[in-house]
N, C-alpha and C positions, 0 to 999 in steps of 0.2 A: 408409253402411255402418259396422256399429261393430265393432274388431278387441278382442279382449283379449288382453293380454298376461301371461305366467307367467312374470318373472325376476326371481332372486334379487340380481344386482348391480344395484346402483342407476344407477351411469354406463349399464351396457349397456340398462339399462330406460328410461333418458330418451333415447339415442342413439336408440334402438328405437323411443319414441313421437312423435320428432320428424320422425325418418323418415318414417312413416309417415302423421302430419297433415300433411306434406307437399304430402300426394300427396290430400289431403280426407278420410282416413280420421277417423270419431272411435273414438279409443279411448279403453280401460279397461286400467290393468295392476296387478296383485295382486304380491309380493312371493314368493306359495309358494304350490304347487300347489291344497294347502287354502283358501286365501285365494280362488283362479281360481275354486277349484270353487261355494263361495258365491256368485260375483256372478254365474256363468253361471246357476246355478239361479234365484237371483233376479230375473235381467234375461238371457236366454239374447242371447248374439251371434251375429254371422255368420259369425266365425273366429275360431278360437284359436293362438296362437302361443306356442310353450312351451320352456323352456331345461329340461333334464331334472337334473341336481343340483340339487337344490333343499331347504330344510328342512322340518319336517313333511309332504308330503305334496311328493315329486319327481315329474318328469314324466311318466315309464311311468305312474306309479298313479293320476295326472292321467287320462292320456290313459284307461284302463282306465276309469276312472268314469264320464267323460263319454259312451263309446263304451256303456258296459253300461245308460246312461238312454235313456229311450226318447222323450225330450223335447228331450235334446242330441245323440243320437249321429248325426243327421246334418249336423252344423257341422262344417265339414273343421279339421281339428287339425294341425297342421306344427310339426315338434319345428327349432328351432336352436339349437345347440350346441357347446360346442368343446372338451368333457369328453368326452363319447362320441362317438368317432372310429371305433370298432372296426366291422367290416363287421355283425355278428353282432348290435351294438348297433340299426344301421340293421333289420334283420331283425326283430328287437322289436316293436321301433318299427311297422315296417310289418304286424304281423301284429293288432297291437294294434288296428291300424284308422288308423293316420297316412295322411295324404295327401302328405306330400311330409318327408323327412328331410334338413336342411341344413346343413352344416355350416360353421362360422366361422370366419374372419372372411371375406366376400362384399362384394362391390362392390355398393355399394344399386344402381346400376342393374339388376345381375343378380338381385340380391335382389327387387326389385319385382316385376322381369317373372316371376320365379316366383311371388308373392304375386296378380298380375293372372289370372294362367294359371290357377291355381285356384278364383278368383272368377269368371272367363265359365267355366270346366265347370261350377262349383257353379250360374252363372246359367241353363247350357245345359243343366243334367240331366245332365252324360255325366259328372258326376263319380263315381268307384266309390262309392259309399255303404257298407260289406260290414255286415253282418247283425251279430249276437252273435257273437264270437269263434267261428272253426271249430274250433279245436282243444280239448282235451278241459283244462280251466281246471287241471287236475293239469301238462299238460303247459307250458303258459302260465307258470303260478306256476314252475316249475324256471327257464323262460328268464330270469325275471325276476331268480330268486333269484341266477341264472351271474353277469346282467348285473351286477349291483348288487354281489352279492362281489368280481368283478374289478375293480369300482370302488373297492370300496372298499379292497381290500389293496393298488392301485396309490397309494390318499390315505394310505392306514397309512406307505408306504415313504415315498411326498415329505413325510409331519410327520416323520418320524423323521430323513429325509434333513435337512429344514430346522431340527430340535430341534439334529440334531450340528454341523451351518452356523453356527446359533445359540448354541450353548457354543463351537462354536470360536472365532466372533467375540466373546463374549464373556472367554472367559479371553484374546485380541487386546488387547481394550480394558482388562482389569486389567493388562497387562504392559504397556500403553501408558501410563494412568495409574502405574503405580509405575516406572517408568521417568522420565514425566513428573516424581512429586514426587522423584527421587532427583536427576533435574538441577535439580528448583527449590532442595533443600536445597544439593545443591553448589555453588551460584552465588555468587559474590563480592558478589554486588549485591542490594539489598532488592528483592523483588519483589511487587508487591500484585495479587490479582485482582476484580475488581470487578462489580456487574452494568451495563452502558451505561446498562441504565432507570433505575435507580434511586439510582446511584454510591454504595451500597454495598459495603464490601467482605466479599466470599466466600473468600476464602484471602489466606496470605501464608508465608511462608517464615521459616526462623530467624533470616539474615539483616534479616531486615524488625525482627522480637524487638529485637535489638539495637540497630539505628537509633532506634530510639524507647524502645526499655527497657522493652516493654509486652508481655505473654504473649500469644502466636499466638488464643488464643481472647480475647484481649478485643479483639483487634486485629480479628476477626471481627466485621461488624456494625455497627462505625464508618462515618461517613460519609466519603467520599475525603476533604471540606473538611477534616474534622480532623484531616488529616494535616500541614495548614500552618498558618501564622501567620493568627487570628484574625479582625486588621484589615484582610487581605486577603481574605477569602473568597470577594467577588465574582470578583474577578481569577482566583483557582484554580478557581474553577465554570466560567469562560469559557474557560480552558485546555484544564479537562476535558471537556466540549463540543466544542471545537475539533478532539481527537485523533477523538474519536467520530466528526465528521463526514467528516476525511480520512482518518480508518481506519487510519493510520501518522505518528506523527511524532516528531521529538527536540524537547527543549523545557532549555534550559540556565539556569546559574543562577538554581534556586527553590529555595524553602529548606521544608524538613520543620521541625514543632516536635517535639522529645521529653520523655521525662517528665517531665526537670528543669525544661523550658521555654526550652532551650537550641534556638538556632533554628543548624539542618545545613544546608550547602550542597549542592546534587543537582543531576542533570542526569538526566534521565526521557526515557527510552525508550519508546514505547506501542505497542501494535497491537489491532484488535479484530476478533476472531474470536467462530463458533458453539459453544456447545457445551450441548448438552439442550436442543436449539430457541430457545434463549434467544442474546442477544446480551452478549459479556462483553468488559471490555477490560482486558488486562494491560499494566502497570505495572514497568519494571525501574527503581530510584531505584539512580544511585550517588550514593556520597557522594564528594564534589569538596572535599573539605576542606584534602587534602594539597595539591592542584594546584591550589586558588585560593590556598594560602598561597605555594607557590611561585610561582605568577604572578604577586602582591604584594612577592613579593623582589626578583623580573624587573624587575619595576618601577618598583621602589624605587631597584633600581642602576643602571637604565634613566638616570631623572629624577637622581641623584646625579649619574654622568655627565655627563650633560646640562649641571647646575648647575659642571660641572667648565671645560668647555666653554665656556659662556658667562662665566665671569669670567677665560678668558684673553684674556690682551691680543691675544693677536692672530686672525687670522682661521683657522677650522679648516674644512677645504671638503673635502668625500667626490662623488666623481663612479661612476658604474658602466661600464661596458663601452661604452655608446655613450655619454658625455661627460653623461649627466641628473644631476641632482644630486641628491645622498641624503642629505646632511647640510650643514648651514651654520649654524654658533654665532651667539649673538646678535652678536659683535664684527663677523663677516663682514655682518650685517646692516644693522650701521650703517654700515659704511663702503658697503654696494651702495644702503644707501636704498631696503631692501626689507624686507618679513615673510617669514620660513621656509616659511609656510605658504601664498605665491604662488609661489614659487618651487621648490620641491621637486618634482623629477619631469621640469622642464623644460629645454633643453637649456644647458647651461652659454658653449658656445661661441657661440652663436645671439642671447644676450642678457647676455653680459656680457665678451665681446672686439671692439676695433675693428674695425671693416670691414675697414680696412689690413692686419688681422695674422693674420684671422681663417681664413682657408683652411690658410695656413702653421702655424699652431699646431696645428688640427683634424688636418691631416694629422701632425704628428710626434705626437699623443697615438694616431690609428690606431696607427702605428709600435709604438707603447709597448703597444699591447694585444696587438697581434699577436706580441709576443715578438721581434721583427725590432731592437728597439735599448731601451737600458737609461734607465729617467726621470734624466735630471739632477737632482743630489742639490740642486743650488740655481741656482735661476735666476727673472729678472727680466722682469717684463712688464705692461705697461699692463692695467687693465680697466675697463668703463664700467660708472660707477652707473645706478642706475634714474632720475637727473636727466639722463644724458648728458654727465657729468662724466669724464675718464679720471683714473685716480690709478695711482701707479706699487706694484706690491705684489710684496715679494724670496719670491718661495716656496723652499720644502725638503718633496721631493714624496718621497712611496715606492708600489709596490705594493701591492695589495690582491691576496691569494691565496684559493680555498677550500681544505676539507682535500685535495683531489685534485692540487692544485698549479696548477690552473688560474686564470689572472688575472681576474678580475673588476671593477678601478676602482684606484682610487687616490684614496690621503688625504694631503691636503696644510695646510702652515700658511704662513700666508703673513704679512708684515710689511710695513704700510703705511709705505712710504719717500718719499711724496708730498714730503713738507716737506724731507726730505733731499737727493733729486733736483734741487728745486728750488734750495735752496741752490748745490749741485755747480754746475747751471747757470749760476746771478748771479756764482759767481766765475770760473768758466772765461770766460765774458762778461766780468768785468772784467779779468782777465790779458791778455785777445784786446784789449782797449782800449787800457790799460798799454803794450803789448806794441807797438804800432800808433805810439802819440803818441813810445814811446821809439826807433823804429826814424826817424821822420819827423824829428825837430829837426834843426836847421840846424847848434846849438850841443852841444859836447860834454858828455853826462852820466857824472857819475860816480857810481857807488854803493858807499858805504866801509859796512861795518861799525862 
């Protein structure tokens, strides 16, 4: 059985024809009323299905045509619809000669069994067939003319409704955009916009002008690469790639070339966003120029330090709050027979005090952090090298404070007394001997000046 269809949306006309092959139907479906009316003449069906707005020829004038041939008019006609809702509409419709008037959206199974329902009357004869229009075609053409005017001064109100929807969303979007360039021009930082596809760039800002020393519209149209350093281009292609495919990321010291060919230090900001369907990705570049040169000073007086450090004679040892070490000069190094750099972080008392000494220490440094007793401004004590060697080293210890007063560590210098100790020893040893033989003799000793 072959249905034809009368709709002007496309989606609702394939929804409509899948439905219905579904179900074994073969159909035909026409775009506008005019188009239906051709194929049923040419190839009459066994039902027609018709959305009633429609262009050139809507579906009242459909249905009129097909119902006034005396070749078509007894193919049952079912208007569905969901523009004409009006009761008055339905009355139309049914006087026109419809068989059944449905309105949208329906549940295909309900929609079927109405579509089946009129196919066993059509198959059974009991479907109304009705003659030529009963009423007098003067009276007919008024209903028609009601129906379609109140249609259409209801379409007049929703353009008109959607034209001011539309100027208001548009003067939205000019205030959005000039909004947008007043914060691009106010921004501290060069900002480039670009298209993802093509990484060219589409806008940029004053600040951007200046970073490079090159006019907003020449800056327009450059490829992002030539925003950097030449011999790197691959490298800044894979960056710009990189933000693309995570859609947000910082990207730190890279460097812009400008006009001079003066190569700027930056640190790029990215995100990528829609805008006019297309995919674009903005670009905030500061220039790190100030703050890499201070962070080269930092550093400079960092390593100065440092170099301060290691040509003193003696050992200079920084510990934190739980006794880990945070500083140890090269001198400390030699005397532990260690590198700074295995050593740092790890616990001071755990690997570089005797066994013997090492709870008693640990606790009086607790002591010292906890604020409970003051560090001894000089005091003496064993520690083991990284051979297992003890050497004796005189420290002169202080406090380490933050700005809040709170204690943090202590920095201490210590004075390898090993060879001195040792001394002290041999002679107190040989006094103890002296002292021994002179108290034992038999025979009187005298000692004159």
């Amino acid at each position: 059985m072959k249905i034809l269809i009368a709709e002007d949306n496309e989606d609702s006309r394939l929804i409509l024809r899948k439905t219905l092959e579904s179900e074994g139907y073969e159909v035909q479906d026409a775009p506008n009323g005019a188009e239906a009316l051709r194929f049923a003449k040419e190839s009459p069906p066994e039902m027609i299905i018709s959305d009633i707005l429609m262009p050139e020829m809507d579906g009242f004038r459909l249905c009129h045509e097909v119902k006034s041939d005396q070749k078509l008019r007894r193919i049952p006609f079912i208007f569905y619809t969901a523009t004409y809702t009006d009761p008055k509409d339905e009355k139309l419709a049914m006087t026109l000669g419809a068989s059944r008037f449905i309105l949208k959206p329906l549940e295909n199974a309900e929609f079927l069994k109405i579509i089946n329902d009129v196919i066993q009357e059509y198959r059974d004869h009991t479907l109304v067939v009705p003659g030529m229009v009963r009423e007098e075609e003067a009276e007919v053409q008024k209903m028609y003319d009601d129906r379609i005017s109140v249609k259409l001064d209801k379409k007049i109100r929703e353009l008109q409704k959607e034209r001011m929807a539309f100027k208001a969303k548009e003067a939205e979007l000019m205030a959005s955009e000039e909004k947008y360039r007043r914060l691009m021009e106010s921004a501290n930082d060069a900002i480039f916009i670009a298209d993802a596809e093509t990484g060219i760039i589409i806008d940029a800002n004053r600040e951007a002008e200046k970073m490079l020393g090159i006019p907003q519209e020449k800056i327009i149209g450059m490829y992002q690469t030539q925003l950097h350093p030449p011999e790197d281009v691959d490298q800044y292609r894979e960056i710009f790639l990189r933000h693309i495919r995570t859609g947000k990321a910082i990207s730190e010291k890279l460097f812009v070339i400008n006009s001079a060919g003066q190569k700027i230090p930056v640190e790029i900001s990215s995100s990528v966003m829609e805008s006019g369907g297309k995919k674009i990705i903005q670009g905030i570049f500061r220039n790190i120029t100030e703050r890499q040169n201070t962070e080269d000073a930092l550093r400079e007086e960092k390593n100065k330090a440092q170099r301060y450090l290691d040509i003193a004679g003696v050992i200079i040892l920084a510990l934190d709050a739980a006794g880990r070490i945070t500083l140890l000069n090269q001198k400390g190094c030699e005397i532990l027979e260690c590198r700074a750099e295995e050593i740092i972080g790890s616990s001071w008392f755990d690997n570089f005090i005797p066994e013997r000494m090492k709870q008693e220490i640990k606790a009086v440094y607790e002591s010292i952090m906890n604020g409970e007793m003051e560090p001894l401004e000089y005091y003496e004590n064993p520690v083991l090298t990284k051979g297992g060697e003890e050497r004796f080293i005189a420290w002169h210890n202080t406090r380490i404070k933050d700005g809040e007063g709170n204690i943090i560590g202590t920095l201490s210098s210590g004075q390898d007394i090993t060879a001195h100790r040792m001394a002290e020893d041999a002679l107190h040893e040989s006094e103890k001997r002296f002292r021994t033989i002179f108290e034992s003799s038999p025979m009187g000793i005298i000692i004159a000046n």
